[in-house]
N, C-alpha and C positions, 0 to 999 in steps of 0.2 A: 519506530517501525510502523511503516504504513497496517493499519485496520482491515483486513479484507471483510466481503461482505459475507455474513453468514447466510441460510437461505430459510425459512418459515415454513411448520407444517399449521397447518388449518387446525384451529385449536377446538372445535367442535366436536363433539359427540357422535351427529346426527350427519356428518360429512365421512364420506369414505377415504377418499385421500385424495390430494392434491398435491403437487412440485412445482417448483419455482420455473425449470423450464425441461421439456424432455427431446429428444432426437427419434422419430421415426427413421422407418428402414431408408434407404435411399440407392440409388443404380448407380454403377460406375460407369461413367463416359466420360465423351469430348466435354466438357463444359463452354457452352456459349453463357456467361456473365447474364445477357438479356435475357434467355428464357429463366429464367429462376430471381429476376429481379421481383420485386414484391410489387403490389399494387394496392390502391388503396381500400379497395374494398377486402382485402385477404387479410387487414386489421381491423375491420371491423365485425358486428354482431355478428353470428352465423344465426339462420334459422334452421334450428333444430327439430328431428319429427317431434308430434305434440304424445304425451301420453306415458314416456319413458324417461328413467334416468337419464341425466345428461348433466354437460359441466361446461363450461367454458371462463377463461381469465386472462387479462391483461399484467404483466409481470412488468415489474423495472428494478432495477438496482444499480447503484455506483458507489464507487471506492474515490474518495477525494484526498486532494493532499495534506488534506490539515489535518489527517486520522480519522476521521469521521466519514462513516459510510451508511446505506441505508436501503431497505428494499421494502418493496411494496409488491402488495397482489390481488387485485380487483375480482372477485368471484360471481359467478350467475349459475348457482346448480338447482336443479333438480334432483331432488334423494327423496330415499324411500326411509319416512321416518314411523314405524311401527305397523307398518301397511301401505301408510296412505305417501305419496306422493306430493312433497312439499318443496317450495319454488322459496329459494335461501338466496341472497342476494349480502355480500358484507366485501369491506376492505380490511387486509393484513399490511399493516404497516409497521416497521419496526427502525431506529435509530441507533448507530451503536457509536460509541464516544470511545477517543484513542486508546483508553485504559480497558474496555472490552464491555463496558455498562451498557447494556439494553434498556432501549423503552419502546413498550410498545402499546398500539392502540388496537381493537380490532371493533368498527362500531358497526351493525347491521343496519340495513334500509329495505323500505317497501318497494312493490314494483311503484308502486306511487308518487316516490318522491326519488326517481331513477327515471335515468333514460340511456337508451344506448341505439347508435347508427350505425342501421344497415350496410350504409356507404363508405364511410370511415372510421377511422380511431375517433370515437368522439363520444364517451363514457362518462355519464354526469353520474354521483351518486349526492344527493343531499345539494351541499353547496363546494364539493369537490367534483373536479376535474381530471380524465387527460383527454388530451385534442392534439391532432395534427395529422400532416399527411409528407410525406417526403422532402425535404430532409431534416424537418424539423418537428420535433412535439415538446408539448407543454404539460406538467403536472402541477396541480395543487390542492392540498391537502392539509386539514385541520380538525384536530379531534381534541376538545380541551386545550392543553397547553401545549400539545407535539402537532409537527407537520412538515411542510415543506413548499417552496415555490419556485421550479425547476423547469430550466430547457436541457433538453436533450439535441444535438443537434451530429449526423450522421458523420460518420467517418470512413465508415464503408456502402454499400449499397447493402438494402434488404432483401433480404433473400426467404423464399418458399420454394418447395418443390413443386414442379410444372404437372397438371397444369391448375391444381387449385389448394397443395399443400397437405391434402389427406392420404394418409396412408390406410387402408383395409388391412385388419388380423386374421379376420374369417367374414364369409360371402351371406352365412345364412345357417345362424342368424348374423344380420349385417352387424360388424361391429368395426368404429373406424375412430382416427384421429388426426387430427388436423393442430399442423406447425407452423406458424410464420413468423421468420424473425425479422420485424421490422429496423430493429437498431442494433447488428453484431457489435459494432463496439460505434461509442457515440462520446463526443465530447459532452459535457455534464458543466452547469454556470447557475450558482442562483444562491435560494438561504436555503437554511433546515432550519427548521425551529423546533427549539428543547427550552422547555416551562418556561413556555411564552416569550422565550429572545430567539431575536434573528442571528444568525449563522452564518455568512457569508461565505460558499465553497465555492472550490473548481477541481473538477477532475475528468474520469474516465466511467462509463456504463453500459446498461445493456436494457432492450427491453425487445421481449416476446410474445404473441401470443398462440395460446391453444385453443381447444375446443372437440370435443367427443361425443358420441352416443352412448357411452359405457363408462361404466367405473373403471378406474385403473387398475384396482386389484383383480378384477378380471380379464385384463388384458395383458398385463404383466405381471412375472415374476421375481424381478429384480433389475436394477438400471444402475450405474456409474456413469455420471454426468457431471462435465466440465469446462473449461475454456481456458485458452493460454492467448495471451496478449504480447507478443515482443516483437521490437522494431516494429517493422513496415507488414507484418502477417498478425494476424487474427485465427483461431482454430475455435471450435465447439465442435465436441464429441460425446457420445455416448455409446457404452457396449452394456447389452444386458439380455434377459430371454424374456418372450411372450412364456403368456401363462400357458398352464398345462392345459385348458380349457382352448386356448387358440394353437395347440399344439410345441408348445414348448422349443420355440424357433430362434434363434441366434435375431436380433435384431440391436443393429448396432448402425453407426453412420459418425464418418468424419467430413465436416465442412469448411473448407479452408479457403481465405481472403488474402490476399497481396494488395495492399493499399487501396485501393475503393472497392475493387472487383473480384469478383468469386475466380478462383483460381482452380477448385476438384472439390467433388462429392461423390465418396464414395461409401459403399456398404463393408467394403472391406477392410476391418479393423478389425481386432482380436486382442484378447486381453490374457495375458497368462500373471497369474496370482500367489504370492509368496508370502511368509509370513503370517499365516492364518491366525487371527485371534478374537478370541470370545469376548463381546462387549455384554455383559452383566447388566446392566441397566435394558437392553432391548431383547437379550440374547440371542442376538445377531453374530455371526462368524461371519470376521473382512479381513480382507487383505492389510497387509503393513507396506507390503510394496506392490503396486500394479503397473503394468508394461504393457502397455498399448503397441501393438503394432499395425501401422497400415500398407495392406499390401495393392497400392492401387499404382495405375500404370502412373498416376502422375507425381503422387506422394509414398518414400518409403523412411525407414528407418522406426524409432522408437519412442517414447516420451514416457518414462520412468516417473513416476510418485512414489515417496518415501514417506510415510505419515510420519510428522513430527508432534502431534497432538491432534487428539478426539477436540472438536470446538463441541458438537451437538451431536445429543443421541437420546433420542425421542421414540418412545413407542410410538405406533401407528394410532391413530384416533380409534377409540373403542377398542383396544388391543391389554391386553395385562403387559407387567411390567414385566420382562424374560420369556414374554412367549415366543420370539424370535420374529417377532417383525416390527422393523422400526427405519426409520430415516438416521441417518450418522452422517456427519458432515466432519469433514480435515482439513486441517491446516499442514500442504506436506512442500517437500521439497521436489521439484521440479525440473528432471534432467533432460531437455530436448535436443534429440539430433536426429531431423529428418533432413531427407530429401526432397525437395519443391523443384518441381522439372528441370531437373539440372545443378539448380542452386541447392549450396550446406544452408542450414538453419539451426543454429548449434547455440544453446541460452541454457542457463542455471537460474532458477529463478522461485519466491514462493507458491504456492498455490490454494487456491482455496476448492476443495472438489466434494462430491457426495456420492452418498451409496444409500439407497432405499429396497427396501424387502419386503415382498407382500406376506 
């Protein structure tokens, strides 16, 4: 059985919270493919105002065929560590081998031996890398004996929402967040390297990034975030609510691809919840079964999870162990039957999905 990928919380103290990738709101309409195509500068730095919390990270992950899969997540935050306002810079890297073994590394840098462009995806930390610009980017990575040295190369087109990928929670004080997924799903060729041998894979991936003026816990209250891959379509979805602080608003978005090109992006998704139960280790209440519905002119029907095992369930950084907020990640069974303008889309399939609670 193929390894799916699991996803990493930021293993610090002095870090608020981070995710591997999240879905801002988004508008239903026409979809023209070209206004929502990425560019390159929508994956590179953002300059963020100076003086306040802020966060921003480059994500990848892939699931290859030989069982082995692996995710990483490049950080550049700004947190408030005991008052003062401290500039944290680290990668999250993690390996997991067909049997379910982890390893991971997570090494921090200075701004000093770091660079990151304005212009592009172009992220140097130490003597690791990623680089590139449409349709191709390169990773690589070495911390002791784990690493990797990967192309990612596009399978569909990358996508932001027009006209710069930020979504606003509230005006004032401004608080906002910016999405661009440069690789919804990307062919994946290269090694991993586990204590010190090369690895030779091929498979399938994804890589995102974000970027904010706010912590997340203040902007959200809870998210379920995922992606379905089968045949010739692509999906990444999430439904969840803004915080009670940004008014406690349904913010949810399904984004769907048919072979290169964006096909509907709509805000209209909904999730009705069954099977409620207590995860002890976070004391988090989640669903066992979620049903996604999207009710948009171009996408309808359902896509059904059944959780068939807890993979991960992680307090929140600086959080006790049962005080009900944590990250939990599943491994569920996968029943899709929508409608894509016209077309059945009908697959049974595993999945790998998450749920996070502030």
């Amino acid at each position: 059985m193929r390894k799916f990928v699991p996803g990493l919380l930021i293993c610090c103290m002095i870090v608020s919270v981070l995710f591997a990738a999240c879905a801002p709101s988004a508008t239903t309409q026409p979809t023209d493919p070209a206004a929502y195509q990425l560019k390159d500068i929508d994956d590179a730095q953002h300059v963020l105002p100076v003086g306040g919390e802020d966060y921003e990270w480059w994500y990848m992950d892939a699931s290859f065929d030989n069982g082995y899969s692996f995710v990483t997540s490049w950080q550049i935050i700004h947190a408030k560590v005991k008052g003062d306002l401290t500039p944290i810079r680290l990668i999250q890297f993690a390996i997991y081998d067909p049997q379910g073994k982890k390893t991971t590394r997570l090494p921090f840098f200075t701004e000093q031996n770091s660079s990151t462009s304005k212009t592009s995806c172009d992220v140097v930390y130490g003597s690791n890398h990623i680089k590139g610009t449409y349709p191709k980017y390169d990773i690589e990575f070495l911390e002791k004996d784990a690493g990797c040295k990967l192309t990612f190369e596009n399978l569909t087109q990358g996508f932001r929402n027009p006209p710069d990928g930020v979504t606003y929670f509230s005006k004032d004080p401004e608080r906002y967040m910016g999405w661009a997924i440069a690789q919804p799903k990307a062919k994946v060729t290269g090694v991993l390297i586990l204590d010190g041998k090369e690895i030779p894979v091929s498979g399938i991936g994804y890589h995102d990034h974000n970027w904010g003026n706010t912590m997340l816990n203040d902007i959200y209250s809870y998210w379920h975030w995922g992606r379905i891959m089968t045949g010739d379509y692509t999906f990444v979805y999430s439904v969840g609510e803004s915080s009670k602080i940004t008014g406690s608003k349904p913010v949810s978005a399904l984004v769907s691809f048919k072979g290169h090109e964006l096909v509907d992006l709509t805000d209209k998704l909904y999730g009705d919840y069954g099977d409620l139960t207590l995860d002890k280790a976070t004391g988090v209440t989640y669903p066992k079964t979620l049903v996604l519905r999207p009710e948009s002119p171009n996408v309808t029907g359902t896509i059904t999870n059944k959780v068939k095992e807890l993979v991960e369930n992680d307090p929140l950084p600086g959080m006790d162990a049962g005080a009900g907020n944590g990250y939990l990640r599943f491994l569920s069974d996968c029943d899709v039957k929508l409608n894509v303008k016209g077309e059945k889309v009908e697959t049974q399939s595993k999945l790998i999905h998450e749920f996070i609670h502030f």
